[in-house]
C-alpha positions in Angstrom: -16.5 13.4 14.6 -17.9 12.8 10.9 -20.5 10.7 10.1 -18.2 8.0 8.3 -15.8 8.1 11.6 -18.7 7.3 13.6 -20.3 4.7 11.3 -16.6 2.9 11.5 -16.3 3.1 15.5 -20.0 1.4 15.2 -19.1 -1.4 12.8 -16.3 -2.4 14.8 -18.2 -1.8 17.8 -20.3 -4.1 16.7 -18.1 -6.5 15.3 -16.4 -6.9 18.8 -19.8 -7.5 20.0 -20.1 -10.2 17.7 -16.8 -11.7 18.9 -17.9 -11.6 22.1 -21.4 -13.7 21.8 -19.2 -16.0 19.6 -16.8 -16.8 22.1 -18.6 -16.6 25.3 -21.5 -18.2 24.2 -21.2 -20.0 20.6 -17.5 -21.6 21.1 -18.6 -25.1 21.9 -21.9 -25.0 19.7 -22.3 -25.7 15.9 -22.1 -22.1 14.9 -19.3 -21.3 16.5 -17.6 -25.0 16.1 -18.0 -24.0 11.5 -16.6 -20.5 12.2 -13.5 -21.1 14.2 -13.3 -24.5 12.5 -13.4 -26.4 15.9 -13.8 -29.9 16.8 -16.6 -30.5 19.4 -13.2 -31.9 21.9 -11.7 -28.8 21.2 -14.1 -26.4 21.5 -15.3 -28.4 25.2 -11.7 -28.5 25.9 -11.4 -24.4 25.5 -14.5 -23.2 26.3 -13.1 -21.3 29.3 -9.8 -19.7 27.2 -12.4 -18.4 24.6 -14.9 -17.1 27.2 -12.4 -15.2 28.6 -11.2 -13.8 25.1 -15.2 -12.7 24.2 -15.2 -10.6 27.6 -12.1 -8.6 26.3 -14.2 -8.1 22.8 -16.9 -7.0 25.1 -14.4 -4.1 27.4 -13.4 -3.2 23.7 -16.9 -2.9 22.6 -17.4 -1.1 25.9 -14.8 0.9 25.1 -15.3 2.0 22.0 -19.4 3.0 22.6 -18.3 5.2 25.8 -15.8 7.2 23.9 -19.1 7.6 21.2 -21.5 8.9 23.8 -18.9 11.3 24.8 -19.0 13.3 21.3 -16.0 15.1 20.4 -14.8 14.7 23.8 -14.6 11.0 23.6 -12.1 10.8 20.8 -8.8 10.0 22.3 -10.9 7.0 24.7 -11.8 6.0 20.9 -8.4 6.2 19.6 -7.2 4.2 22.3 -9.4 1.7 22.4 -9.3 1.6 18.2 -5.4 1.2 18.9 -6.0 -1.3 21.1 -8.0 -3.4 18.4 -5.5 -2.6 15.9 -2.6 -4.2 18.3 -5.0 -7.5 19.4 -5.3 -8.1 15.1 -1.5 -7.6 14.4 -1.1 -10.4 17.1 -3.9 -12.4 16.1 -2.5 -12.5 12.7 0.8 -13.4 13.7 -0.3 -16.2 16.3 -3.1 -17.2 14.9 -3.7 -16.4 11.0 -3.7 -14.3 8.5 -7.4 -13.7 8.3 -7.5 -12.0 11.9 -5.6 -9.1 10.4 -8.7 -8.0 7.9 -11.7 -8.7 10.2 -10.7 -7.3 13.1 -7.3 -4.9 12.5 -8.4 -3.4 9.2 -11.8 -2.3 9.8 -10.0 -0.5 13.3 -7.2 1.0 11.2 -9.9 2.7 8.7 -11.8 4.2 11.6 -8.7 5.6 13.2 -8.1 6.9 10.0 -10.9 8.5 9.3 -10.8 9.9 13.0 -7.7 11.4 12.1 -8.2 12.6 9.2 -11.7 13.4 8.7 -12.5 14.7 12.7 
């Protein structure tokens, strides 16, 4: 893989990563209340729902940093996890807004792209 494929899988590695210690552990608090524009009711009221969301983030992150320590041999685990991202942010967007699709679909789309095309 080229060095700006891998430096994409790591970014949204790590975004995912990110998502994850939001959900699972920053829903109900004032961080993560401002980012998701929460009230403190809902945030208590779906604490659980969003836990469950960050673990995903975290398999996905998983996912995506296995296929990575695998070299070259990891890239269709990559592509399928990347794919995988790539699906969750076309739904998010849909479902939930518009902003979804750039923060978490786009950044996958660019580093399946540049798998693809770059090696």
């Amino acid at each position: 893989m080229s060095m700006v494929s891998t430096i994409l899988v790591i970014v949204v590695a790590a975004l995912h990563g990110y998502f994850l210690i939001l959900e699972m552990f920053l829903w109900d608090k004032p961080y993560g209340r401002k980012t998701f524009q929460l009230t403190p009711e809902f945030a208590t009221a779906s604490k659980a729902l969003a836990a469950n969301q960050g673990l995903y983030n975290g398999f996905l992150t998983a996912g995506l940093l296995w296929g990575l320590s695998l070299g070259s041999a990891g890239i269709a685990i990559i592509s399928f996890f990347l794919i995988c991202v790539i699906v969750a942010g076309v739904f998010g967007a849909a479902t939930v807004g518009r902003k979804i699709l750039y923060v978490q679909a786009l950044p996958a789309a660019l580093a399946l792209a540049a798998i693809w095309l770059l090696g």
